[in-house]
LUMGUBA-98891 format. One line per 3 residues: for each residue x, z, y of N, C-alpha, C. Coordinates in steps of 0.05 Angstrom, whole numbers, plus 5000, padded with zeros to 4 digits. Layout:
REM LUMGUBA-98891
X/Z/Y/X/Z/Y/X/Z/Y  ...
This chain:
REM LUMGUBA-98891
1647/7265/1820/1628/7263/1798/1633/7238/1782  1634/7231/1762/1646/7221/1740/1613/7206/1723  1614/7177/1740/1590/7165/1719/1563/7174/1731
1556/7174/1751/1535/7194/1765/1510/7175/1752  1489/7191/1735/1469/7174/1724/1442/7197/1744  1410/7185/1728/1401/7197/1747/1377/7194/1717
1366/7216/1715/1355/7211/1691/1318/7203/1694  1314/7211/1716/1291/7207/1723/1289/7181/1750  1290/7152/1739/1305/7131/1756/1271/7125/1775
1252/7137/1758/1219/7127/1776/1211/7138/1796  1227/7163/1806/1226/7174/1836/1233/7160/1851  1251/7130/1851/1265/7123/1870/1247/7108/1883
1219/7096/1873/1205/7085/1888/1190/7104/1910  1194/7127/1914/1190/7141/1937/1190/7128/1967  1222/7122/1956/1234/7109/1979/1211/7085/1994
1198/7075/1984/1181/7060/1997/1171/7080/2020  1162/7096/2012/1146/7127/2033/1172/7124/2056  1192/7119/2047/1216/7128/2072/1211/7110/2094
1215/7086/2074/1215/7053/2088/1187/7058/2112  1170/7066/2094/1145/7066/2112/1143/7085/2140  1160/7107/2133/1165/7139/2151/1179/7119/2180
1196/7111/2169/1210/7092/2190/1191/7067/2209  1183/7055/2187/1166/7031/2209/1149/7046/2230  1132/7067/2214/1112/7077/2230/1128/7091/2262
1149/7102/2254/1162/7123/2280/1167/7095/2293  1185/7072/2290/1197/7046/2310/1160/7041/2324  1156/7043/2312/1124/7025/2317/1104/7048/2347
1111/7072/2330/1098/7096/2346/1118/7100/2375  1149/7093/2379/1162/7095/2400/1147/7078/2419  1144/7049/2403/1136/7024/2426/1121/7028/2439
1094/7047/2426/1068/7057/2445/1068/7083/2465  1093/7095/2457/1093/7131/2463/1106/7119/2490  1120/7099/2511/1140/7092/2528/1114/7103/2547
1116/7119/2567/1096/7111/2597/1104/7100/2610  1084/7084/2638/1094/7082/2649/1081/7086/2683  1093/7079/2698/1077/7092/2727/1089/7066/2752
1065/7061/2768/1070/7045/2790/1085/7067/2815  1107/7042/2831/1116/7059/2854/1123/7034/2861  1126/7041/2895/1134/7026/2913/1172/7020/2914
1171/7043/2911/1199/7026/2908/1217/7061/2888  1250/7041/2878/1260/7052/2860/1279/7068/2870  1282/7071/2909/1304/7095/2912/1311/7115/2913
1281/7118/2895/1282/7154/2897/1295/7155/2871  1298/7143/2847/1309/7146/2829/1342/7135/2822  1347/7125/2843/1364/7118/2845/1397/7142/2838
1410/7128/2819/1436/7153/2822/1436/7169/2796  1405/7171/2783/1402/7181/2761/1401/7165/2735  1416/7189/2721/1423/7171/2689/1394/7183/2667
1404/7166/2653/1383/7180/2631/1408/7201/2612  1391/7225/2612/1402/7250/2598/1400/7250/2561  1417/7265/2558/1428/7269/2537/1394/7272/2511
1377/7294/2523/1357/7296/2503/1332/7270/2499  1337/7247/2512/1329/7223/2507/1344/7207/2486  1361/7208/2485/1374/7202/2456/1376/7224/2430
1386/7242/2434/1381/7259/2425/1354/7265/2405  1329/7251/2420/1309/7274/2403/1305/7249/2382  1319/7231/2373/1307/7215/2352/1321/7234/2325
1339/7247/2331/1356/7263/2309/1334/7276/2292  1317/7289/2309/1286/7297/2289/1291/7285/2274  1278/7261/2273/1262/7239/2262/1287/7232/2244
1307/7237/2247/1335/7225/2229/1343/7244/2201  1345/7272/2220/1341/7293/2201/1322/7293/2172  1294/7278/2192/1269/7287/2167/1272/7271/2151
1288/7249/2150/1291/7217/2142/1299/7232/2115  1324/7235/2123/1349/7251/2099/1334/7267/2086  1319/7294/2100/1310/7310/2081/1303/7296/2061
1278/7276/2067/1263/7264/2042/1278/7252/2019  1297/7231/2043/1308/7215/2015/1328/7237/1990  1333/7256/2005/1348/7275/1989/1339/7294/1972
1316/7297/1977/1296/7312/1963/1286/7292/1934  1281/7265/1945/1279/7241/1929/1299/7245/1908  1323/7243/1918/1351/7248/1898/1345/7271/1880
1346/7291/1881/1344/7318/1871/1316/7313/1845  1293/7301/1851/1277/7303/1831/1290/7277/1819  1298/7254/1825/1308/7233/1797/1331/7247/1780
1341/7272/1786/1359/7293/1772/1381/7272/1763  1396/7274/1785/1424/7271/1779/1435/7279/1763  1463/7268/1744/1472/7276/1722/1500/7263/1724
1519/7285/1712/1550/7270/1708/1556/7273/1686  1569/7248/1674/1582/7247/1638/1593/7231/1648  1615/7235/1616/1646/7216/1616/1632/7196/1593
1643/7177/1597/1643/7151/1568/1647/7165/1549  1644/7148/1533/1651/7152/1499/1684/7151/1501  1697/7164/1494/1730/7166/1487/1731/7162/1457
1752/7151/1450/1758/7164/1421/1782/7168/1420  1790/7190/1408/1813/7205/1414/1822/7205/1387  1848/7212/1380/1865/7211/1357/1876/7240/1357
1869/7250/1332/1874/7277/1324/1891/7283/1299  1899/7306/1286/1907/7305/1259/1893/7315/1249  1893/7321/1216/1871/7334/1198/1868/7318/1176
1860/7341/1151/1852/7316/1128/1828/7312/1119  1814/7304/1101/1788/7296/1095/1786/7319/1074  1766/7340/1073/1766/7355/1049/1725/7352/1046
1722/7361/1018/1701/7362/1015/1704/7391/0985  1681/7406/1001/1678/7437/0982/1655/7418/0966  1657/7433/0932/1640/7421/0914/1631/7457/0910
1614/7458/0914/1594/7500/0912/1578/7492/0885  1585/7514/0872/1572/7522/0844/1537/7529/0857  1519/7533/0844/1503/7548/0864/1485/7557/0843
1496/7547/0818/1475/7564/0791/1464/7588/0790  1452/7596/0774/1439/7622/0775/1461/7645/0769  1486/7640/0750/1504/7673/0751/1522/7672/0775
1511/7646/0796/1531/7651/0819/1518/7670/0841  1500/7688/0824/1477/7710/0838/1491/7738/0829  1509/7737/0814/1524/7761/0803/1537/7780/0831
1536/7804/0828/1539/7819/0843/1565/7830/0843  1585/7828/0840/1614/7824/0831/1626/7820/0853  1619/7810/0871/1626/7799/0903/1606/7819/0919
1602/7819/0941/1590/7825/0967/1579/7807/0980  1552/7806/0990/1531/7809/0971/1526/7801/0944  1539/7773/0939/1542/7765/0906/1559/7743/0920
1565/7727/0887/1579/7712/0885/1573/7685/0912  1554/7676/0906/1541/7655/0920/1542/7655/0949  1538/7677/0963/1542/7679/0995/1562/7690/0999
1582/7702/0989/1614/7706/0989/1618/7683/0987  1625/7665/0977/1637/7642/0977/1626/7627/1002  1600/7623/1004/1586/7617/1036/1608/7627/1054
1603/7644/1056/1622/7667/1081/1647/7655/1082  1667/7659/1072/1695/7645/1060/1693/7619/1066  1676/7605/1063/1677/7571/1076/1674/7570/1097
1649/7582/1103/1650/7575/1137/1673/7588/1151  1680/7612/1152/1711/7625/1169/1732/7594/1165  1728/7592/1142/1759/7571/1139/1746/7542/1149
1723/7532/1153/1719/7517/1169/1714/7518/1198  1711/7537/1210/1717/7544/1238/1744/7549/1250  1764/7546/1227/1787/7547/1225/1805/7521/1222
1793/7500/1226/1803/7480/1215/1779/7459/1232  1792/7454/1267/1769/7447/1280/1770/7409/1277  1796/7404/1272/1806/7383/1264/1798/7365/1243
1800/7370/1223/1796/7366/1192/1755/7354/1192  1760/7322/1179/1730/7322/1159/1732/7336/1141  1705/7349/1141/1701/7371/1122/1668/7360/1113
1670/7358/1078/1637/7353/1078/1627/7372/1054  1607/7377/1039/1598/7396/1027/1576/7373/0999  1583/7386/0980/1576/7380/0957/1563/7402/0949
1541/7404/0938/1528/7428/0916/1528/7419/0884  1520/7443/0870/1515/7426/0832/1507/7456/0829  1492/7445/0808/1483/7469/0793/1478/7447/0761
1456/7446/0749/1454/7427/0733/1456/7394/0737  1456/7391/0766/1456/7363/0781/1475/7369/0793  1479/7349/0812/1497/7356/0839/1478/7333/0862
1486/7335/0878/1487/7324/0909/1500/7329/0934  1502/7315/0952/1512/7312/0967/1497/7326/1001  1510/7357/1006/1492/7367/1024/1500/7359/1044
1529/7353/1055/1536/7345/1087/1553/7321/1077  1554/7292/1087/1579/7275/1075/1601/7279/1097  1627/7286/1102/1644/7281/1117/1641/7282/1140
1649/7299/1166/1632/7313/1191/1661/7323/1205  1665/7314/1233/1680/7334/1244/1660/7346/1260  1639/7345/1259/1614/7359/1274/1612/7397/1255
1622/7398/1260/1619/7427/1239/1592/7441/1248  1590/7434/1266/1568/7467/1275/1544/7457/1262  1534/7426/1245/1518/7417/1241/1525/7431/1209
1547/7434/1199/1563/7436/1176/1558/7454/1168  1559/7472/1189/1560/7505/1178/1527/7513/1177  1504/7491/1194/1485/7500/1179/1478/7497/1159
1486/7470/1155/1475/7459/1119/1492/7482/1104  1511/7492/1102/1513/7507/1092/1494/7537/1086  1491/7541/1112/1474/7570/1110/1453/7568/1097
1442/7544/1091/1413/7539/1081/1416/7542/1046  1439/7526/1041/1450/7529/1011/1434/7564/0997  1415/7560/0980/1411/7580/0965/1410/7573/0934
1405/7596/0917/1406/7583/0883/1369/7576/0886  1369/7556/0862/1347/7542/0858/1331/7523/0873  1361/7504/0889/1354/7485/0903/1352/7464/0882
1365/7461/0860/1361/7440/0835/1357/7462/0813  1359/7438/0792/1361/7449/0763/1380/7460/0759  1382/7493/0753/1398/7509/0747/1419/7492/0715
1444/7505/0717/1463/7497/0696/1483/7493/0709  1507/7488/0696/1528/7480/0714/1549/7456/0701  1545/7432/0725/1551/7411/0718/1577/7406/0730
1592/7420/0719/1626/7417/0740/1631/7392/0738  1633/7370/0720/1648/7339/0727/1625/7328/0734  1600/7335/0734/1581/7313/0758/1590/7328/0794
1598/7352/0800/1601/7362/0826/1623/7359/0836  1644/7352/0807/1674/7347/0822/1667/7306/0823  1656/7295/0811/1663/7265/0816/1638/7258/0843
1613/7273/0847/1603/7273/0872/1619/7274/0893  1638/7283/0897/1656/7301/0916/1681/7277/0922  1687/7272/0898/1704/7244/0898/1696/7226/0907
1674/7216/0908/1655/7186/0914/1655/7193/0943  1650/7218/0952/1656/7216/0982/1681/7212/0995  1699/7215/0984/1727/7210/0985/1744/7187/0984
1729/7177/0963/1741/7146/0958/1746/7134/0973  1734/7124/1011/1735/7109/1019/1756/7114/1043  1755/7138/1041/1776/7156/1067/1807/7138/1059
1812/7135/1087/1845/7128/1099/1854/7156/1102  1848/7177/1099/1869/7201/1106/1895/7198/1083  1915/7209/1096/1935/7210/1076/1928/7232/1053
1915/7258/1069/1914/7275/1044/1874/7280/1039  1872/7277/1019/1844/7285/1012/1838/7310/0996  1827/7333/1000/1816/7346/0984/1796/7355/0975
1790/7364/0951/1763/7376/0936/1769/7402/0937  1755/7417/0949/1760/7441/0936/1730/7453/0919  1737/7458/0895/1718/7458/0871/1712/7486/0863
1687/7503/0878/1689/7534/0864/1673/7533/0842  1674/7543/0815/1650/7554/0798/1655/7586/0787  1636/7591/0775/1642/7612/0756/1631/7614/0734
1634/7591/0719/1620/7588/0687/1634/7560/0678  1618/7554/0655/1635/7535/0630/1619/7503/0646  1632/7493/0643/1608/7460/0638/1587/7456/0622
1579/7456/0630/1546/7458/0611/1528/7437/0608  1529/7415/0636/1503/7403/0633/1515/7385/0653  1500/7356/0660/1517/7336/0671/1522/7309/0651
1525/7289/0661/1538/7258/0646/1570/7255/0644  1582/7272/0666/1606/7268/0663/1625/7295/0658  1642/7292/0644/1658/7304/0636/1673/7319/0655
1684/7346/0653/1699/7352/0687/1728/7335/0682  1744/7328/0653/1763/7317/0657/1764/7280/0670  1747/7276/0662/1736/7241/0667/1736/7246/0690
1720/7275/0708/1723/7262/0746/1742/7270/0751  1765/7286/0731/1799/7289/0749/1800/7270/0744  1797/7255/0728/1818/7228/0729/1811/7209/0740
1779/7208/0749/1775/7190/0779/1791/7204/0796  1786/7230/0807/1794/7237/0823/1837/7231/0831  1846/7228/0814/1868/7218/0804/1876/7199/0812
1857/7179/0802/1856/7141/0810/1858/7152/0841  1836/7151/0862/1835/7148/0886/1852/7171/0905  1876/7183/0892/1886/7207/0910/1881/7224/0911
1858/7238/0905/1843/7261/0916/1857/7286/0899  1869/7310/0927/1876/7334/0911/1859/7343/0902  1856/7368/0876/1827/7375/0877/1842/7408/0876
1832/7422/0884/1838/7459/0886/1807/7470/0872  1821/7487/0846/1801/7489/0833/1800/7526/0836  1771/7531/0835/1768/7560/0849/1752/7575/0816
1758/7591/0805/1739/7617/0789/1731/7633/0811  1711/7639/0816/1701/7656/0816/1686/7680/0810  1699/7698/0799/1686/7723/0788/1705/7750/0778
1700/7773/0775/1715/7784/0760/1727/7793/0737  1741/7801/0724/1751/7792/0698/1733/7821/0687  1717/7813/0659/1708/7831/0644/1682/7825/0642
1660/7845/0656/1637/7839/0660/1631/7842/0693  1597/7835/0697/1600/7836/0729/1560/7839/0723  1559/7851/0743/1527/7859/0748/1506/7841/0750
1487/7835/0749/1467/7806/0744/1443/7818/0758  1425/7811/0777/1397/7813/0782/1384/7812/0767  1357/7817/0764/1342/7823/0739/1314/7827/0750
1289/7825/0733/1265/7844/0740/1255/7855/0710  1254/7879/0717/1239/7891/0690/1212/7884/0686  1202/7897/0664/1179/7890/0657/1153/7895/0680
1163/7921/0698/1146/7932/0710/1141/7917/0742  1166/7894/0743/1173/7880/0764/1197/7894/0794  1203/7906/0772/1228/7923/0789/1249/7911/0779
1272/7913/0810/1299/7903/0802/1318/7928/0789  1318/7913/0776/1350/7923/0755/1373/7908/0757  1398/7914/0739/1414/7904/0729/1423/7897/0703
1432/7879/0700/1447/7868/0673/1475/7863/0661  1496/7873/0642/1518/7869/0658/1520/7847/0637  1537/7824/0647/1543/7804/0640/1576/7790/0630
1577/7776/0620/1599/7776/0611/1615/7752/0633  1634/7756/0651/1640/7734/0658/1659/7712/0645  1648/7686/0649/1657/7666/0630/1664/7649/0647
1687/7635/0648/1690/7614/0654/1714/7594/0651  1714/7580/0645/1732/7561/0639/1758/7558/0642  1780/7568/0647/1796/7570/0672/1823/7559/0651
1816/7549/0628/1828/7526/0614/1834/7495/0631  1810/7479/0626/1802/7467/0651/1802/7458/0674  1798/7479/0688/1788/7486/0718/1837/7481/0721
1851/7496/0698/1880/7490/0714/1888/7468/0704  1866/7453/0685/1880/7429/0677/1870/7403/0700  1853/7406/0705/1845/7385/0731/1858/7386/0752
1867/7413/0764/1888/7419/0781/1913/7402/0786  1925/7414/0763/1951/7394/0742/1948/7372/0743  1926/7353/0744/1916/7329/0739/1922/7313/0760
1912/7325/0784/1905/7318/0803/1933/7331/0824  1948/7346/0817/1966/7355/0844/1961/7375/0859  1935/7387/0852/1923/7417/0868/1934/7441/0844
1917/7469/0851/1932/7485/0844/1901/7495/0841  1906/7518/0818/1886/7537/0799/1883/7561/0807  1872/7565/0833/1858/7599/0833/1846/7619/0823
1854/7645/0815/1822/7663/0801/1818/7674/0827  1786/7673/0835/1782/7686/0853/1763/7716/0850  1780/7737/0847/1763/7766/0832/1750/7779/0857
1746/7774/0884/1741/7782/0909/1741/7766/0924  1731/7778/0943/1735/7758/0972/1765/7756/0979  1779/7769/0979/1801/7768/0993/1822/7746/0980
1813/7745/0954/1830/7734/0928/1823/7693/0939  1799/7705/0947/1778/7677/0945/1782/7657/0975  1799/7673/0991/1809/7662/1014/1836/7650/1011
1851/7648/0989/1875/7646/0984/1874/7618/0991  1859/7605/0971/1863/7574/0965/1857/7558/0998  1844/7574/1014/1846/7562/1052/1874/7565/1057
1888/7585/1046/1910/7585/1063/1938/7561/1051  1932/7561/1029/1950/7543/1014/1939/7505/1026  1915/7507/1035/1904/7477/1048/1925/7478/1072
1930/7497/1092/1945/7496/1109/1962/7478/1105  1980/7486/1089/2004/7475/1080/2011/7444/1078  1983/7430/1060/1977/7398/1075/1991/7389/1087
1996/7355/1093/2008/7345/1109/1987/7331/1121  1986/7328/1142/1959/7322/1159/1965/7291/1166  1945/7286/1170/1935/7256/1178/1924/7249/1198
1932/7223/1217/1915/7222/1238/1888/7216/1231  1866/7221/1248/1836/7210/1245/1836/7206/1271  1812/7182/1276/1798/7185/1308/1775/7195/1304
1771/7213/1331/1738/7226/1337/1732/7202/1360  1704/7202/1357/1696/7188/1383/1674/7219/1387  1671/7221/1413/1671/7251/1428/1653/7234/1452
1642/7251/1467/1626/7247/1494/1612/7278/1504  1628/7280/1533/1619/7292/1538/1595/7310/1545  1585/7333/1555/1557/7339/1562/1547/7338/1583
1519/7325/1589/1518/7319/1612/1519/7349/1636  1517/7348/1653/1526/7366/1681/1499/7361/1698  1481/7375/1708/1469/7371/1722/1483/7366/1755
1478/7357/1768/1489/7350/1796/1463/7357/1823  1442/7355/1816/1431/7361/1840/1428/7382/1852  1446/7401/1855/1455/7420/1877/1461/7414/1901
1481/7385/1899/1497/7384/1929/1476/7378/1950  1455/7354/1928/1443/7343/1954/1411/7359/1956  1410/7387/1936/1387/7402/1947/1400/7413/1974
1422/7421/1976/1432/7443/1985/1435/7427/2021  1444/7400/2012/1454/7387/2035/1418/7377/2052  1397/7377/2033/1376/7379/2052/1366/7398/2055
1364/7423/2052/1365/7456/2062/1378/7450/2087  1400/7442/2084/1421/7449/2111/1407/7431/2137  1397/7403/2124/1396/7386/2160/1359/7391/2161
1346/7412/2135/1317/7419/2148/1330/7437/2175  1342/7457/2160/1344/7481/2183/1358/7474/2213  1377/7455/2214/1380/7436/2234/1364/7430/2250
1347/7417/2234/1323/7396/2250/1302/7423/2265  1293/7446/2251/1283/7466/2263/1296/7471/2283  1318/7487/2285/1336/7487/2304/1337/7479/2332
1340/7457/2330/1337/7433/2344/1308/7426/2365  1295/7436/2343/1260/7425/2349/1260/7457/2374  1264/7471/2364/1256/7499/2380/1284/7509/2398
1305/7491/2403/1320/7504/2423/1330/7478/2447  1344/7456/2447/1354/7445/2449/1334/7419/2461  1316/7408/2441/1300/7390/2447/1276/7403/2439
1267/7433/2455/1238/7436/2447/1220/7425/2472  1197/7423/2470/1166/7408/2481/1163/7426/2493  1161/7424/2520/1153/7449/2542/1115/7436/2536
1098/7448/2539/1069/7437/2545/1066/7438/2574
């Protein structure tokens, strides 16, 4: 056992009860001795004292252990390893998610918005290595996960991601230089953004070219994603009567832009017209040259009090044993 902790340390004053189990039996022998007058000792002469005179203190030895072991078992023993930190490869990437209102377009399965969900998480369960952090924008941006090799915490903030967490609009150079600022500070050799939308720049302080060209300054690849299909694509709706309909819509988006930041930056310009299209740009991250990072990691704890339930099971049934065969009390 490795680090044996005990999580419940206020059972151990039990042990007083032990200490006391003990005085009382030394104390109770001194009075239990008989004794008897005789004239003389040759009748006893020749005889030893037998085996179940020593012997029967084993009771009393037995019950000792049971307790203190029983004692053990409720302070609930526990095994964990230290803190390690281990050195891994992987690069620092951070997804910037559109999450506006035409990223509700039905063009995808279920729509645009949880297709792309879907598609991140696979390729981050895929990449156990790699900080990975998550950016949103719609008319704002923020910062939903900063930089995590903890994924499983990752992949919830993700799931939660729905439209009309902010002000709808879409602020591509406030979501791509959000995304950067998390980046900036990283030692990885390779950094990426990967940037999905499916509409024009609309709304925001910064420009999408101004955050390639931060993005530029500090390294950062950026992989820029369209999302949608070329033509028109289906829209949610409620009619007048409060029934859903459809709308068809014109898809728009930038993809002037979206390959000039690419270019800018050293990443590369995806259209993503499906899911399948929309997985491309994970596989081209592969390709990366990876970087060491350290994890610091710690194990889970292990419960341990089995051995010593098990090991006072064993010297109760002993002590029974014992009591009813060997050293039993004739009356």
């Amino acid at each position: 056992m490795d680090n044996l902790v005990f999580l419940n340390k206020d059972f151990f004053y039990l042990f007083i009860l032990v200490a006391a189990m003990i005085v009382w039996y030394v104390f109770k022998q001194k009075k239990a001795n008989a004794s008897i007058q005789t004239s003389t000792l040759s009748a006893f002469k020749g005889s030893g004292t037998g085996l179940r005179v020593y012997f029967r203190h084993l009771i009393f030895i037995f019950r000792v252990l049971v307790v203190s072991l029983l004692i053990i078992v409720l302070a609930r023993p526990q095994s964990s390893l230290d803190w390690t930190n281990t050195t891994t490869e992987g690069i620092d990437i951070v997804i910037a998610l559109d999450i506006s209102g035409s990223m509700l377009a039905e063009d995808f399965k279920p729509n645009r918005l949880e297709a792309s969900k879907d598609v991140a998480i696979k390729f981050i369960n895929g990449r156990p290595n790699d900080k990975i952090g998550l950016v949103v924008y719609s008319g704002e941006s923020f910062t939903q996960c900063p930089l995590t090799t903890d994924h499983a915490v990752l992949i919830n903030l993700f799931k939660d991601i729905k439209n009309g967490m902010i002000e709808d609009g879409t602020a591509v150079g406030s979501g791509l230089a959000t995304a950067v600022t998390r980046l900036k500070e990283s030692t990885a050799i390779s950094k990426v953004v990967i940037l999905l939308t499916d509409g024009v720049n609309n709304a925001g302080d910064i420009s999408p070219m101004t955050a390639a060209e931060i993005a530029k300054t500090f390294g950062v690849r950026v992989y820029t994603v369209g999302v949608g299909t070329m033509g028109m694509a289906p829209y949610p709706a409620t009619d007048f009567f409060g029934r859903k309909v459809y709308q068809q819509m014109e898809v728009e988006i930038d993809e002037a832009t979206l390959q000039d930041i690419a270019r800018m930056t050293d990443g590369r310009y995806f259209r993503a017209t499906n899911n399948t299209k929309l997985a491309e740009i994970y596989e081209e991250i592969d390709k990366l040259e990876k970087s060491k990072i350290e994890v610091k990691e710690y194990s889970k704890k292990q419960e341990e009090f089995l051995p010593f339930a098990l090991a006072a099971a064993l010297l109760l049934i002993m002590e029974v044993l014992m009591r009813q065969t060997f050293l039993r009390n004739i009356p």
